[in-house]
C-alpha positions in Angstrom: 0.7 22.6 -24.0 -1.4 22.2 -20.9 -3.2 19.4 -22.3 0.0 17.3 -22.8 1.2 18.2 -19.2 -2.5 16.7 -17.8 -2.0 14.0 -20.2 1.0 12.9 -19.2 0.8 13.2 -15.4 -2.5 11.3 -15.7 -0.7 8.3 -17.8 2.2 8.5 -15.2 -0.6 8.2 -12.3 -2.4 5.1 -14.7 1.3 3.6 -14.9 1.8 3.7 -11.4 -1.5 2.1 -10.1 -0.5 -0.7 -12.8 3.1 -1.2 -11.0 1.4 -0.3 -7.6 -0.9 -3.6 -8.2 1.4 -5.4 -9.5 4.0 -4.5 -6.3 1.2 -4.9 -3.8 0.1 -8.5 -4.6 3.7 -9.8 -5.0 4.6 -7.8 -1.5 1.1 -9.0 0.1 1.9 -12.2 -1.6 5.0 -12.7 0.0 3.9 -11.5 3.4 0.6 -13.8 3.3 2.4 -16.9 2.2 4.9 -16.0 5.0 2.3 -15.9 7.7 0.6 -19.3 6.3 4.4 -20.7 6.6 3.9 -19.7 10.2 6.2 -16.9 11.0 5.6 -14.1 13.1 3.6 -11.3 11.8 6.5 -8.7 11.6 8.6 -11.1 10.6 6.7 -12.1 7.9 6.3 -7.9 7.2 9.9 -7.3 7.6 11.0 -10.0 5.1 8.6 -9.4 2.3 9.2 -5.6 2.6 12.7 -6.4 1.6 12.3 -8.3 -1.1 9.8 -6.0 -2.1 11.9 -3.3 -2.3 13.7 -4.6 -5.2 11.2 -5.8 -7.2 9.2 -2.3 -6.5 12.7 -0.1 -7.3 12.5 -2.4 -11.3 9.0 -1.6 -11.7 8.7 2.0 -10.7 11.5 3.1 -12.1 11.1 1.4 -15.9 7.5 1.8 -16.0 6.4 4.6 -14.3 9.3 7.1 -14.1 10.8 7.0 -17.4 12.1 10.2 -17.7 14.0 10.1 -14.3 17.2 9.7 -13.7 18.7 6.8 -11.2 18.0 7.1 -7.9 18.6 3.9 -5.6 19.6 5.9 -2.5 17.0 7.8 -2.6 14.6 5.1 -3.1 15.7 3.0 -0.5 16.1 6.0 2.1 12.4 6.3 0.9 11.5 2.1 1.5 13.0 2.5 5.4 10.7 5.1 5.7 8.0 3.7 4.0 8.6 1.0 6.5 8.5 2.4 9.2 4.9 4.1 8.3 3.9 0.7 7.7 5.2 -1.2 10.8 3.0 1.9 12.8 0.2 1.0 10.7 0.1 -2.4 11.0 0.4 -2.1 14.7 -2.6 -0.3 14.9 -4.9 -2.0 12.3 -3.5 -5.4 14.8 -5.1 -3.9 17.5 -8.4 -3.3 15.5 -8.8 -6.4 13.5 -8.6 -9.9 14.2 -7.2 -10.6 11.2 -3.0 -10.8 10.5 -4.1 -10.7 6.6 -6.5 -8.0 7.1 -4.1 -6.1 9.0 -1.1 -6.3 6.6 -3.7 -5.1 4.2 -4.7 -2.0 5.6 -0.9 -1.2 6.4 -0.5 -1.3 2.8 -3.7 0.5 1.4 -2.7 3.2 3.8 1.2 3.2 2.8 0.5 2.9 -0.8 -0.9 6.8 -1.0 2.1 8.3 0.9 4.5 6.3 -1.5 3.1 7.7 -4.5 3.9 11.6 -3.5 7.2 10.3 -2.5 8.3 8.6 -5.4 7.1 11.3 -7.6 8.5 14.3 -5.7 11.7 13.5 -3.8 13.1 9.7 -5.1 12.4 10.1 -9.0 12.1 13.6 -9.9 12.3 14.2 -13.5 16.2 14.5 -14.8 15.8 17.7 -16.1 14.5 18.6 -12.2 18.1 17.7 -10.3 
């Protein structure tokens, strides 16, 4: 029995880094082509983020948390927060780097590990769970 546990929370971690690529080069995507279009760095962050969100609730929830039940408010009470980690962070990695790409990428690396224990453990707990 222990063995399918470990199994199946290391194919829900293997699903999740799929999705988690997948959501991070359509998010980075949107943000880089929105800096190269010229607007504002948190702008460009805002904007993508939102769309994002979306996208990120179709993928996470069919492919990586099957077994949960809805949970939209929960996810997007999650995403403001999520947000808010990542406007900090990008603050900070603007003030490091020279780079608005390289920043928006380190605000992601960085918000991509605290989303996971989120999204597992408060937005899409198993149904069985409450």
């Amino acid at each position: 029995m222990i063995h399918l546990i470990e199994w199946s929370r290391l194919a829900q971690i293997w699903r999740y880094y799929q999705a988690g690529i997948l959501n991070a080069a359509f998010g980075f995507g949107l943000f880089a082509l929105f800096v190269w279009l010229g607007l504002n760095l948190y702008i460009a962050q805002v904007v993508a983020h939102a769309i994002g969100v979306a996208f990120n609730y179709v993928t996470y929830s069919r492919h990586v948390f099957r077994a949960a039940g809805p949970a939209k408010l929960r996810f997007a009470t999650s995403y403001m927060v999520n947000y808010l980690i990542s406007l900090v962070t990008l603050a900070g990695a603007d003030r490091l780097v020279q780079s608005d790409y390289l920043a928006g990428f380190l605000a992601l690396v960085l918000t991509s590990f605290i989303n996971y224990f989120v999204l597992k453990h408060w937005v899409f707990r198993d149904a069985a769970a409450g």
